[in-house]
TIVO-2410 file (N, C-alpha, C; in nm, 3 decimals):
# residues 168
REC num residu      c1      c2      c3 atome chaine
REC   1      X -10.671  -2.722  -4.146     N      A
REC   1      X -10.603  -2.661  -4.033    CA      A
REC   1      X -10.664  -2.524  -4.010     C      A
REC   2      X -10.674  -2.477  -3.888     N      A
REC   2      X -10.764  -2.356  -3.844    CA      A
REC   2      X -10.648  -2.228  -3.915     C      A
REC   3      X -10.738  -2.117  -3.952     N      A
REC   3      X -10.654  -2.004  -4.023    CA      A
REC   3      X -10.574  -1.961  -3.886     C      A
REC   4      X -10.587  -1.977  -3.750     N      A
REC   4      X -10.512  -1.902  -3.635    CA      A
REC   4      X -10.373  -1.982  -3.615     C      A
REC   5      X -10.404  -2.128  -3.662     N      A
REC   5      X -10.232  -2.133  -3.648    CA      A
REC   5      X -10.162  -2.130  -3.749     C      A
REC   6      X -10.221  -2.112  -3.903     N      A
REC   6      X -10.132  -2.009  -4.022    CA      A
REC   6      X -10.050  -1.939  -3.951     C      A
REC   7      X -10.178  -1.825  -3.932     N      A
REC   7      X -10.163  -1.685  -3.891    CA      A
REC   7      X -10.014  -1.659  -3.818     C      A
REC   8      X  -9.979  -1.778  -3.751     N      A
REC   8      X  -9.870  -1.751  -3.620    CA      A
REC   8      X  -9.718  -1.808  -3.684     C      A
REC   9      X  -9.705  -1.840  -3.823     N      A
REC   9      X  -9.602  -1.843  -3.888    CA      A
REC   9      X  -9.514  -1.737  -3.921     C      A
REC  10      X  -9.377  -1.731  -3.927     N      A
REC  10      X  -9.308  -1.629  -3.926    CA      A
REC  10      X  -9.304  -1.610  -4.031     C      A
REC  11      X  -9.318  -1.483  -4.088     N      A
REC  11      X  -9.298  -1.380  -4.238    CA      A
REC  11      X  -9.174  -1.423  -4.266     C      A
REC  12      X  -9.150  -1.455  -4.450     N      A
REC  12      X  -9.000  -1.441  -4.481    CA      A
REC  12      X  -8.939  -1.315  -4.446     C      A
REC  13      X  -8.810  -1.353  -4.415     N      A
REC  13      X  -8.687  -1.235  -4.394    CA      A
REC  13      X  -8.579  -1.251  -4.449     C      A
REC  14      X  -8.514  -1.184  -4.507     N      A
REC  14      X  -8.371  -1.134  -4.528    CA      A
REC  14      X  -8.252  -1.070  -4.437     C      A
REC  15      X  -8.183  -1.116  -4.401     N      A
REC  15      X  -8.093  -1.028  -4.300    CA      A
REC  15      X  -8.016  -1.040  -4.281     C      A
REC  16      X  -7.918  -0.895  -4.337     N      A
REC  16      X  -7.752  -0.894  -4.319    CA      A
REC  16      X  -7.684  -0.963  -4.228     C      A
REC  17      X  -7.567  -0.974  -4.240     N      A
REC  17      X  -7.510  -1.042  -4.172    CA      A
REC  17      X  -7.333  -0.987  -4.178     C      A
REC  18      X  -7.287  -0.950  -4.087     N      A
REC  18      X  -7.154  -0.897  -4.078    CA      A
REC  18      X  -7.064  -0.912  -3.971     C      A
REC  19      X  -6.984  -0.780  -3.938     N      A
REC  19      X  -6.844  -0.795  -3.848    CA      A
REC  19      X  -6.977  -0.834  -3.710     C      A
REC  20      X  -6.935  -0.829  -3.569     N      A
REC  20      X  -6.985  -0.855  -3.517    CA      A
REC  20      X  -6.946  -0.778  -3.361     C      A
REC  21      X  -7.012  -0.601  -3.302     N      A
REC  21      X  -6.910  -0.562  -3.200    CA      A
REC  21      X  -6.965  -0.630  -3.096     C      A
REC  22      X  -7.009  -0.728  -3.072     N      A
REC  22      X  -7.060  -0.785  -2.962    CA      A
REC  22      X  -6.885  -0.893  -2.906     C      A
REC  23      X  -6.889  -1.007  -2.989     N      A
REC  23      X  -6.794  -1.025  -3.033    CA      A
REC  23      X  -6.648  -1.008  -3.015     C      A
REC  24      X  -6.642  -0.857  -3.101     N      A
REC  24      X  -6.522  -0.736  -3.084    CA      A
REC  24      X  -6.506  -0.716  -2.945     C      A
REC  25      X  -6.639  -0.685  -2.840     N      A
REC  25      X  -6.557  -0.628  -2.730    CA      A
REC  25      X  -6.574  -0.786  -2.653     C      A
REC  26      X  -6.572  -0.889  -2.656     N      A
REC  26      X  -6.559  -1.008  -2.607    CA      A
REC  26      X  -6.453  -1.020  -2.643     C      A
REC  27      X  -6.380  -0.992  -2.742     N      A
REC  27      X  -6.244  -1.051  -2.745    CA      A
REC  27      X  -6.141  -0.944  -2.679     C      A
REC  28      X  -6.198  -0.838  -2.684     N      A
REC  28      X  -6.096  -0.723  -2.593    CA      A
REC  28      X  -6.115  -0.753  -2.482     C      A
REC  29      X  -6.204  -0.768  -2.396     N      A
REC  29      X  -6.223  -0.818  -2.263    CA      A
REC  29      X  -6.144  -0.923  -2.242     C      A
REC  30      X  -6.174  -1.023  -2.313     N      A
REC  30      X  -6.078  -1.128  -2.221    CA      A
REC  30      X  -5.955  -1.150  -2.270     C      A
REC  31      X  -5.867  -1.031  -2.376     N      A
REC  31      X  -5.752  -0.985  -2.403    CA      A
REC  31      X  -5.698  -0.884  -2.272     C      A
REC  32      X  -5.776  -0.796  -2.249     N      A
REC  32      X  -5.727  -0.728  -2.166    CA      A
REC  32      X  -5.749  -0.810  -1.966     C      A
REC  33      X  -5.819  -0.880  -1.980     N      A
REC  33      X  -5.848  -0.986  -1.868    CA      A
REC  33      X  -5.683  -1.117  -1.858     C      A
REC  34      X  -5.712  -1.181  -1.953     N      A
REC  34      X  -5.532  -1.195  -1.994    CA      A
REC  34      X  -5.385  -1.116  -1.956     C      A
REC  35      X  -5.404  -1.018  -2.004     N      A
REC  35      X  -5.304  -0.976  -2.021    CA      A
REC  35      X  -5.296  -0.916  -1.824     C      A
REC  36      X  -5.420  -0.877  -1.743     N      A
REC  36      X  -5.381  -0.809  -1.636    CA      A
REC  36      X  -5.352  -0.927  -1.547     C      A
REC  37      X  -5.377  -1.074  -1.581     N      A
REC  37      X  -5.380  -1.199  -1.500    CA      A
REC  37      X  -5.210  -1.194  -1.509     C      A
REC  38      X  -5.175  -1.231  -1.652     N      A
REC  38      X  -5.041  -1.221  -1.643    CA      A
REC  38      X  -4.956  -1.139  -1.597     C      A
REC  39      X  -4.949  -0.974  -1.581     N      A
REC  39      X  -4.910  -0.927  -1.509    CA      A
REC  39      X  -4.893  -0.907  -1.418     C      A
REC  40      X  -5.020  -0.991  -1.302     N      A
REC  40      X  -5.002  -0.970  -1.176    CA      A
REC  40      X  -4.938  -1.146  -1.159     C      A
REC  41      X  -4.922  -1.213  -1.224     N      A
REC  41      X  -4.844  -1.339  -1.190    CA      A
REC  41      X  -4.713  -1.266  -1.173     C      A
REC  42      X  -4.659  -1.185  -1.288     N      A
REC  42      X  -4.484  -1.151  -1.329    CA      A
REC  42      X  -4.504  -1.124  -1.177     C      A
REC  43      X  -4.564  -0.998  -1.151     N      A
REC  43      X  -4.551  -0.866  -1.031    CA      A
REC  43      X  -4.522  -1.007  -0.896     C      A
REC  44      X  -4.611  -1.106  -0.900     N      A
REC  44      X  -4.657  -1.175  -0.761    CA      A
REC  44      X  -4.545  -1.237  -0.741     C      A
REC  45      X  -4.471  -1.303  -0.882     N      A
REC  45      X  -4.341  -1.389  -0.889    CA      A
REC  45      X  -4.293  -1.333  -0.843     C      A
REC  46      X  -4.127  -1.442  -0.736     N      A
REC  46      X  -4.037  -1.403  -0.683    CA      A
REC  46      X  -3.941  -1.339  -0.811     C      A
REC  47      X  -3.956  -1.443  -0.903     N      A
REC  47      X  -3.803  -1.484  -1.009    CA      A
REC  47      X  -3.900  -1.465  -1.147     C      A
REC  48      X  -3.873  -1.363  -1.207     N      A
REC  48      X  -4.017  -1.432  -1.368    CA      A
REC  48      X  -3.906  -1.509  -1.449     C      A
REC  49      X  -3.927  -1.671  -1.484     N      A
REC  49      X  -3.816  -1.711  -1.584    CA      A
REC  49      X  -3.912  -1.766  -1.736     C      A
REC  50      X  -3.887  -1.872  -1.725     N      A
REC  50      X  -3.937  -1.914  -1.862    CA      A
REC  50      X  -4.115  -1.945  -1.843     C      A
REC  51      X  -4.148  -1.968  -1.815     N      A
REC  51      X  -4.315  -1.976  -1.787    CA      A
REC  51      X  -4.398  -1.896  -1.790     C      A
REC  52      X  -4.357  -1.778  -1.757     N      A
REC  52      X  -4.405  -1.643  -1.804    CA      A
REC  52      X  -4.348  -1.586  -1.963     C      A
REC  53      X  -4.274  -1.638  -2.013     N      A
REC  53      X  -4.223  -1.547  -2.100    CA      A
REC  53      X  -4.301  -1.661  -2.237     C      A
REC  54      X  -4.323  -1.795  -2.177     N      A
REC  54      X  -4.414  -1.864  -2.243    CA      A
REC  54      X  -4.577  -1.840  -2.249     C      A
REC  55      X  -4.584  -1.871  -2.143     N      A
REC  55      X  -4.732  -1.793  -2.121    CA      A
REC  55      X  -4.715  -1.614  -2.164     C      A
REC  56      X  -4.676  -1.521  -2.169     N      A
REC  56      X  -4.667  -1.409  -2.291    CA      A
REC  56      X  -4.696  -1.456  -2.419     C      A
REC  57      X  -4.613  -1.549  -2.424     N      A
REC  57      X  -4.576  -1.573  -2.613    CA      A
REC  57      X  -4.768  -1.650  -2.644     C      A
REC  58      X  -4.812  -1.728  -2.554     N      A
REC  58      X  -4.974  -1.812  -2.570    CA      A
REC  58      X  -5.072  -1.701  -2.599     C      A
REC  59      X  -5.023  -1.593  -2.504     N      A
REC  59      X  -5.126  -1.501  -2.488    CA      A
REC  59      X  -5.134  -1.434  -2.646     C      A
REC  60      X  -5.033  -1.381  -2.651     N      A
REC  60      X  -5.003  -1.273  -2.846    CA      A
REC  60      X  -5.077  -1.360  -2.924     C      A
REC  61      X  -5.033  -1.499  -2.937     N      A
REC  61      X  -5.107  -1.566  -3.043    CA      A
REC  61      X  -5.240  -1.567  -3.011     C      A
REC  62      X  -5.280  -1.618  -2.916     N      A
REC  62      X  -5.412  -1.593  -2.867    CA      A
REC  62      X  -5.517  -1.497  -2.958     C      A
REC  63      X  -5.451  -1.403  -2.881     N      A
REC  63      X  -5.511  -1.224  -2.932    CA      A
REC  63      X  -5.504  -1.217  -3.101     C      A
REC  64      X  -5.364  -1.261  -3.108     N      A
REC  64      X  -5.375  -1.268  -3.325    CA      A
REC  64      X  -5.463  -1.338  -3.353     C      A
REC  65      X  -5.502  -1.499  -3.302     N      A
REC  65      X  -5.568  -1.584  -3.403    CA      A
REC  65      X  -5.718  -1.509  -3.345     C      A
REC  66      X  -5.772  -1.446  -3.205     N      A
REC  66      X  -5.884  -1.413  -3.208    CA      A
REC  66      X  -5.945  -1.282  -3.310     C      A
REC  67      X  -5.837  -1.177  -3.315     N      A
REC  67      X  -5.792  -1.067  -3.423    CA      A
REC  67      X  -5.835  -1.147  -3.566     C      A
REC  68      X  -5.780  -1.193  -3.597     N      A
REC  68      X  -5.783  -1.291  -3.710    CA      A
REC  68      X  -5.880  -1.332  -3.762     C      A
REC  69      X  -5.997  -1.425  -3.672     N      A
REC  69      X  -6.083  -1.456  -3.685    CA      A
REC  69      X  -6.217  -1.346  -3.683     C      A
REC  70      X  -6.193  -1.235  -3.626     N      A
REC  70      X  -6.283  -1.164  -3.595    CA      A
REC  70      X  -6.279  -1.120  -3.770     C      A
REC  71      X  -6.160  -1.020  -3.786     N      A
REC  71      X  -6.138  -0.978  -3.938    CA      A
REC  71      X  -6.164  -1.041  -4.038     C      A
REC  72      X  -6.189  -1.202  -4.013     N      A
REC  72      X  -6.224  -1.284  -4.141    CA      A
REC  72      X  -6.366  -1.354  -4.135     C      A
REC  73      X  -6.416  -1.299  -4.037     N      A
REC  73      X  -6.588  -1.327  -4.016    CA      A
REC  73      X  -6.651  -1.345  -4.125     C      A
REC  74      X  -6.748  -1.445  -4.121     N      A
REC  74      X  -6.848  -1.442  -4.203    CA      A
REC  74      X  -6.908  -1.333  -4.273     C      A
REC  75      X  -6.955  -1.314  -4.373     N      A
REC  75      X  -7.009  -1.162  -4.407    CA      A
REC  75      X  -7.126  -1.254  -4.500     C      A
REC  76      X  -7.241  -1.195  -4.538     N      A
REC  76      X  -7.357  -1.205  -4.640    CA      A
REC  76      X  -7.512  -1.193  -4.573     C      A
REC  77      X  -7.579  -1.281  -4.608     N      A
REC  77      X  -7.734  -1.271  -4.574    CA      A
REC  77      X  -7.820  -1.373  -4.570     C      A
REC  78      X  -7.845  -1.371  -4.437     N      A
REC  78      X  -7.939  -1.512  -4.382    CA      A
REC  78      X  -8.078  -1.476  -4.463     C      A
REC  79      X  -8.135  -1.575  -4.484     N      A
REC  79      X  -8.266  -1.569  -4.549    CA      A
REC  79      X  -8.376  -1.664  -4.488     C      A
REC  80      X  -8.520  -1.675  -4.458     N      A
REC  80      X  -8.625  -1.741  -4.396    CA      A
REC  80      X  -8.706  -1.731  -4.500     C      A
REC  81      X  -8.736  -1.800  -4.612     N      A
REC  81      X  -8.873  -1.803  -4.689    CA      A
REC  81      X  -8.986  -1.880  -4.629     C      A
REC  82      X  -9.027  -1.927  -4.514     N      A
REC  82      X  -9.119  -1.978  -4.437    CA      A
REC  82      X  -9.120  -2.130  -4.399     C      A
REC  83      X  -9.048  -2.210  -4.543     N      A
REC  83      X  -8.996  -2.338  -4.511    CA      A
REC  83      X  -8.847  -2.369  -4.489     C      A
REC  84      X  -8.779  -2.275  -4.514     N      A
REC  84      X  -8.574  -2.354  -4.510    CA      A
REC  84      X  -8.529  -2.197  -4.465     C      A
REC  85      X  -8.452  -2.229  -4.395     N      A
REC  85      X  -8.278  -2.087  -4.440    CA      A
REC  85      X  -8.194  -2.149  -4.542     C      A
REC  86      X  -8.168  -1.996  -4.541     N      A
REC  86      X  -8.049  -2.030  -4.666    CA      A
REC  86      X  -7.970  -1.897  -4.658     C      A
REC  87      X  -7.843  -1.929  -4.655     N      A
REC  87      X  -7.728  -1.878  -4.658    CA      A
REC  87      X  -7.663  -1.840  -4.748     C      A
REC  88      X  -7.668  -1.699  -4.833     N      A
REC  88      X  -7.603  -1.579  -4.951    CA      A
REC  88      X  -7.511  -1.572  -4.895     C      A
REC  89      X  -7.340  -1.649  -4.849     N      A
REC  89      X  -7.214  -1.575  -4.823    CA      A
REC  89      X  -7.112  -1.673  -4.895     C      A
REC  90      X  -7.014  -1.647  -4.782     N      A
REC  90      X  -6.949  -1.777  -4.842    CA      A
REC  90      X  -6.892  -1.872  -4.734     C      A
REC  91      X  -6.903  -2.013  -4.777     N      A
REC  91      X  -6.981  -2.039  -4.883    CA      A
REC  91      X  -7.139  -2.044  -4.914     C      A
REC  92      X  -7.201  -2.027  -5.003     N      A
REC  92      X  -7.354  -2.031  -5.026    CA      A
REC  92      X  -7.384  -2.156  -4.979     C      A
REC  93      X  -7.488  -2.131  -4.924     N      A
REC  93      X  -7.599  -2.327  -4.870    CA      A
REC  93      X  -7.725  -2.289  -4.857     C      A
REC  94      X  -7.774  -2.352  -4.937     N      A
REC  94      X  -7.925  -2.416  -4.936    CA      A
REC  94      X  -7.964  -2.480  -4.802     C      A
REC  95      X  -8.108  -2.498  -4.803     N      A
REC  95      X  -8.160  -2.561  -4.677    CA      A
REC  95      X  -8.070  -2.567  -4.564     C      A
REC  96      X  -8.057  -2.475  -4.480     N      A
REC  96      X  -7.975  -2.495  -4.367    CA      A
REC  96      X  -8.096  -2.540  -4.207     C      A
REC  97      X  -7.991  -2.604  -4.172     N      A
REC  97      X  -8.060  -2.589  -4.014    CA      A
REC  97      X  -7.968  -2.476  -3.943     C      A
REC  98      X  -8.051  -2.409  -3.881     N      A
REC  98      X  -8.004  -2.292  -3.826    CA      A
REC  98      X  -8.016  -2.332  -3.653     C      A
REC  99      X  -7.953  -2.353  -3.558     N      A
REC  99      X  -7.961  -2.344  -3.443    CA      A
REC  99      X  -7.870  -2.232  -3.314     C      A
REC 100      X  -7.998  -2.178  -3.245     N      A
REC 100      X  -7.961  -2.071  -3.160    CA      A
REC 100      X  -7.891  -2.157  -3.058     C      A
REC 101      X  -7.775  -2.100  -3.035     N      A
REC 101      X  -7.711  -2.079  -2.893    CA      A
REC 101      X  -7.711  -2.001  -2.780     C      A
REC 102      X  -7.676  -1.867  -2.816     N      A
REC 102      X  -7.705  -1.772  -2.751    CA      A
REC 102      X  -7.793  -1.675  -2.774     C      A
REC 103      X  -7.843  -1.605  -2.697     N      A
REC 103      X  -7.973  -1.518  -2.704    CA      A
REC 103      X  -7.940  -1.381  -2.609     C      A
REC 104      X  -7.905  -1.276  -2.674     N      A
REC 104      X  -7.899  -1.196  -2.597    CA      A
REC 104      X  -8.044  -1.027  -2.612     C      A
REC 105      X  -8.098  -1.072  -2.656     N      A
REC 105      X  -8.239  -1.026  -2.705    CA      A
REC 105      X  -8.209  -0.904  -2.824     C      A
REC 106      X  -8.081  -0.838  -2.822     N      A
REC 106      X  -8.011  -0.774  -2.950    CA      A
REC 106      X  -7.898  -0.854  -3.022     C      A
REC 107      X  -7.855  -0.958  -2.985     N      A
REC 107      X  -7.767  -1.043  -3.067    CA      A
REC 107      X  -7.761  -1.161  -3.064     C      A
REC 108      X  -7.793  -1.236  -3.120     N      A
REC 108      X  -7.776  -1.424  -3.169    CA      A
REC 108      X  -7.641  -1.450  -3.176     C      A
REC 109      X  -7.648  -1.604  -3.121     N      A
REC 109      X  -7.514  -1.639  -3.173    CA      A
REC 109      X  -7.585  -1.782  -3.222     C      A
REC 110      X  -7.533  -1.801  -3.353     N      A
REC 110      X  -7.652  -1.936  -3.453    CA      A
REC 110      X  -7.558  -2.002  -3.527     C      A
REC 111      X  -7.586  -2.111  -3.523     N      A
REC 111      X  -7.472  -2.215  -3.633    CA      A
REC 111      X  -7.591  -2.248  -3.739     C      A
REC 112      X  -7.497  -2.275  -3.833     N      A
REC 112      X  -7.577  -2.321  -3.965    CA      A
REC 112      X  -7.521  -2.473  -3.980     C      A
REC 113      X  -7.584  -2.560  -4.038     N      A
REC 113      X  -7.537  -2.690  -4.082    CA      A
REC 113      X  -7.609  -2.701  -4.159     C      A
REC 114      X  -7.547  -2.813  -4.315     N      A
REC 114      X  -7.610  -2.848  -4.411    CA      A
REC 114      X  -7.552  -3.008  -4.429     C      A
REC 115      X  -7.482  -3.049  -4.370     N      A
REC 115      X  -7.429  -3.165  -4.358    CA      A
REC 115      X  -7.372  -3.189  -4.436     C      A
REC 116      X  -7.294  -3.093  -4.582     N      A
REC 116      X  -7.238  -3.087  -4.662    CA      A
REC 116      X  -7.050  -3.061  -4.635     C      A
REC 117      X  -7.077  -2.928  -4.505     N      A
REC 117      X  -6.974  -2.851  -4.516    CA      A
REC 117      X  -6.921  -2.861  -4.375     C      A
REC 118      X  -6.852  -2.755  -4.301     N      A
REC 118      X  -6.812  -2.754  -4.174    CA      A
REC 118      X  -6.963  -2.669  -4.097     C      A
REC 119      X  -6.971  -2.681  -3.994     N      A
REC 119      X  -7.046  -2.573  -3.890    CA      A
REC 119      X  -7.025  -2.475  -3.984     C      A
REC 120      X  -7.126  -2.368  -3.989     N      A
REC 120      X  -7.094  -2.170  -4.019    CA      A
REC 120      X  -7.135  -2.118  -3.838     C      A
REC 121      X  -7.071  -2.066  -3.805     N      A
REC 121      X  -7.104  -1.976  -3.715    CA      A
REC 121      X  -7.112  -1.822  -3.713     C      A
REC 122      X  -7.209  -1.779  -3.709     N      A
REC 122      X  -7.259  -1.663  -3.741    CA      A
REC 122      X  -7.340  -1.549  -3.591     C      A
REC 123      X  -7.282  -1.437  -3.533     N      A
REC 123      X  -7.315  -1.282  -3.452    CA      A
REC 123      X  -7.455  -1.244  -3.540     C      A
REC 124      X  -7.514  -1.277  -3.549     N      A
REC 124      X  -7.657  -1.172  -3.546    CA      A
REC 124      X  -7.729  -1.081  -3.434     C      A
REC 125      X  -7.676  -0.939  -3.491     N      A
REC 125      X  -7.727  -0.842  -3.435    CA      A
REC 125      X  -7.833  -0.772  -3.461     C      A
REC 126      X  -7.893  -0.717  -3.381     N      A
REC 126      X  -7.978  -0.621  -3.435    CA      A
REC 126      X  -7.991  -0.491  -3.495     C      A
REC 127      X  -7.813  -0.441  -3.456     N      A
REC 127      X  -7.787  -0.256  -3.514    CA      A
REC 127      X  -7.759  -0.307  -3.688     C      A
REC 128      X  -7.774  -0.450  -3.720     N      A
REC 128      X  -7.709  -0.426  -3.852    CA      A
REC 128      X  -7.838  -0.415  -3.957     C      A
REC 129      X  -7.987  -0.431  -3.877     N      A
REC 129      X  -8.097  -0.401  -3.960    CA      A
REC 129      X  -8.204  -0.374  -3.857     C      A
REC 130      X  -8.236  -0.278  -3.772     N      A
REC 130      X  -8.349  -0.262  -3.719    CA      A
REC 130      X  -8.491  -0.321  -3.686     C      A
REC 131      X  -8.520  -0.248  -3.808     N      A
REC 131      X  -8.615  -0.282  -3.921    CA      A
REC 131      X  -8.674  -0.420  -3.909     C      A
REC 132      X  -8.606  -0.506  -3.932     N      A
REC 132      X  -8.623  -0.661  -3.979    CA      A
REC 132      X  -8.611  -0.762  -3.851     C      A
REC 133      X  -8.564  -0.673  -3.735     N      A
REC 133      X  -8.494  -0.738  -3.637    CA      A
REC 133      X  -8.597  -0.840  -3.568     C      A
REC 134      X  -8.748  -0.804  -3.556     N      A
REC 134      X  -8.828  -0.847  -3.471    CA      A
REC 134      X  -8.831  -0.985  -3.565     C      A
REC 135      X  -8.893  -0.952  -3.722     N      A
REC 135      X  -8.922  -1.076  -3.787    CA      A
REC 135      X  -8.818  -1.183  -3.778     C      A
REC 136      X  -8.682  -1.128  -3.769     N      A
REC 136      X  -8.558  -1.226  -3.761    CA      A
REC 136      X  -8.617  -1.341  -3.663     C      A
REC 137      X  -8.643  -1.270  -3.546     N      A
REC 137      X  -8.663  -1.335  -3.435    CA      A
REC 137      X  -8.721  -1.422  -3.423     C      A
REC 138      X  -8.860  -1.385  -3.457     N      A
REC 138      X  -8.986  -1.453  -3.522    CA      A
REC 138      X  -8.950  -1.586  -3.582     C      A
REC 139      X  -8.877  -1.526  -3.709     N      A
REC 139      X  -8.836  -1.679  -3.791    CA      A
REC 139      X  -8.770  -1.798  -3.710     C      A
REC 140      X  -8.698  -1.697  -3.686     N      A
REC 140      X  -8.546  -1.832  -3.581    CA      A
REC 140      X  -8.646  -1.911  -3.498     C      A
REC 141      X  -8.716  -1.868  -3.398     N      A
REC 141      X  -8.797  -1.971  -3.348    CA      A
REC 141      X  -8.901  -2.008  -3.384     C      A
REC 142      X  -8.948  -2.019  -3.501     N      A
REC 142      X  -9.059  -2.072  -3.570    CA      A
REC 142      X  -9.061  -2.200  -3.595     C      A
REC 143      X  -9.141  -2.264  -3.636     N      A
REC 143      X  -9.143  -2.367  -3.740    CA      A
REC 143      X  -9.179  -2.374  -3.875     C      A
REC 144      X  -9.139  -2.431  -3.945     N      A
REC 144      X  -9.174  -2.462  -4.124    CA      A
REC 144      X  -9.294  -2.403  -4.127     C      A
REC 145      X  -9.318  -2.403  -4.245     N      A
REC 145      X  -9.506  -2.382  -4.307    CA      A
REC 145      X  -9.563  -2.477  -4.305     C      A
REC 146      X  -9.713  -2.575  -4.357     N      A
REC 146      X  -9.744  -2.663  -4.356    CA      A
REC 146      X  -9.697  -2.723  -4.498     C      A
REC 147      X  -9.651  -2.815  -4.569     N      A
REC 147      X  -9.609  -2.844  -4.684    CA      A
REC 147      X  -9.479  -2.814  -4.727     C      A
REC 148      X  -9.445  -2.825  -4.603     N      A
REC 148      X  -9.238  -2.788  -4.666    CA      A
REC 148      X  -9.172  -2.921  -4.641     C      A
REC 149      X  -9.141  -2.953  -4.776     N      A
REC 149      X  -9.072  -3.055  -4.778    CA      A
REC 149      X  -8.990  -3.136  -4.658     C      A
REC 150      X  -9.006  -3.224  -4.644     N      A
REC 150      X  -8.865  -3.307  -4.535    CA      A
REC 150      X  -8.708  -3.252  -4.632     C      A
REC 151      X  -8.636  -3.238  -4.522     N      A
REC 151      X  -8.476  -3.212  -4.555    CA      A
REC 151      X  -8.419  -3.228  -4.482     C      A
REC 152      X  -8.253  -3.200  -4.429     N      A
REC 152      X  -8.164  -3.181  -4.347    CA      A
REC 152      X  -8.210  -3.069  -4.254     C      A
REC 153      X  -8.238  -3.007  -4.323     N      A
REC 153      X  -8.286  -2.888  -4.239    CA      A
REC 153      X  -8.429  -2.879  -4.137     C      A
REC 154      X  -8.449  -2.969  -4.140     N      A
REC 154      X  -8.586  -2.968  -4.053    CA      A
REC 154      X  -8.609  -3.104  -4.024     C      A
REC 155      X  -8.518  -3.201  -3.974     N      A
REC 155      X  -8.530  -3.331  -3.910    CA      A
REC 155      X  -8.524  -3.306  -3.777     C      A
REC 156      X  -8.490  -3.225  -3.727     N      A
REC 156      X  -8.502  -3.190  -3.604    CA      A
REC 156      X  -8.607  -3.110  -3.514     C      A
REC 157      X  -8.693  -3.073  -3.637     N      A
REC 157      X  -8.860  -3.006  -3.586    CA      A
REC 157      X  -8.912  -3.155  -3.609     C      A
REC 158      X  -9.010  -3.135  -3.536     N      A
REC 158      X  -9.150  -3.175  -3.540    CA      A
REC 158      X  -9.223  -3.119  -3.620     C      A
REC 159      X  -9.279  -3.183  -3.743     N      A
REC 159      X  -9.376  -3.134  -3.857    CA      A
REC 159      X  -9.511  -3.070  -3.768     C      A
REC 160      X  -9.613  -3.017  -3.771     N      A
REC 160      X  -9.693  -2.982  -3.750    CA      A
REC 160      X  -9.847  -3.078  -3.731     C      A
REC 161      X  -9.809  -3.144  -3.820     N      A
REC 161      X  -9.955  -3.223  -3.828    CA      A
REC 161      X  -9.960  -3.352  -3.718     C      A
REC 162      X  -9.819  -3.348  -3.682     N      A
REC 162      X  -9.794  -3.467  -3.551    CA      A
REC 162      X  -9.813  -3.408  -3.447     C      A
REC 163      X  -9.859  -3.246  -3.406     N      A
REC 163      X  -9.884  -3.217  -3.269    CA      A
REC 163      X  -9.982  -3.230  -3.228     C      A
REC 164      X  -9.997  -3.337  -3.136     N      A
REC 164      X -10.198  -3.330  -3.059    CA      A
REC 164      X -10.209  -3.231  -2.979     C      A
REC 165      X -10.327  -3.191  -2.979     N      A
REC 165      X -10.347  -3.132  -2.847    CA      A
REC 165      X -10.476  -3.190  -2.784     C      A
REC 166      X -10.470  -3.167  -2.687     N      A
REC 166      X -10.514  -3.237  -2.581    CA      A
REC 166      X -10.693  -3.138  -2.608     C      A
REC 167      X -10.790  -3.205  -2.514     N      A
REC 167      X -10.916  -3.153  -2.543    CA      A
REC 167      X -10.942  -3.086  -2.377     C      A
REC 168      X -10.986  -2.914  -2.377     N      A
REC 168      X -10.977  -2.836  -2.258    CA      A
REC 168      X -11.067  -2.954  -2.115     C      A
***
């Protein structure tokens, strides 16, 4: 294989992983988006009776279980050694498939699967390591090295040695 498409493999990385204010102000937004919908229903109502005072009570829980979830976020450290991720939190997993959802060019939003456990869903930002942020990037859309084992984690790439290319 030519040394230029080595060359274009992503460097291992390490990278924190924590609270998430991207997140944080997504859930205030459409807390406070909530809460002004409902108020202008009460205000618009002739009579406010039970439907509003239900829809109140949807909304609180709402806001707790999103509160909730935010406070009990994932916390640890994604890892790229050139063939697998792997996941330092809890719980720990080996060979993960990592897939991007969202892309906001300073924050990921990425699920992990190992076909062991539930989804991990995981906020990767960039204020939580600078530094590392570009290689993150790098990795996430990469592919394996040449010689990395078949797993769970990479049935969904295309190995390398199956790509033709065509002749100019």
């Amino acid at each position: 294989m030519p040394a230029s498409l080595l060359s274009h493999n992503a460097p291992p990385v390490h990278y924190p992983v924590g609270g998430s204010r991207l997140a944080g102000a997504a859930h205030a937004v459409f807390a406070a988006l909530g809460a002004c919908v409902l108020a202008a229903w009460c205000i618009v109502a002739a009579v406010v009776d039970w439907r509003q005072g239900v829809t109140a009570l949807a909304w609180v829980a709402a806001c707790c279980w999103g509160g909730h979830a935010m406070r009990s976020a994932a916390s640890g450290e994604l890892s790229w050694d050139g063939m697998a991720w792997q996941w330092a939190g809890a719980p720990p997993r080996q060979d993960v498939a990592l897939g991007v959802h969202l892309d906001f060019q300073r924050a990921l939003l990425v699920s992990l699967r190992d076909g062991r456990g539930p989804v991990l869903w995981l906020w990767l930002e960039r204020r939580a390591c600078p530094e590392r942020w570009d290689m993150l990037r790098r990795a996430v859309y990469s592919r394996a090295r040449m010689g990395a084992a078949p797993n769970a984690a990479h049935q969904d790439r295309e190995p390398m040695d199956r790509v033709v290319s065509t002749p100019p």
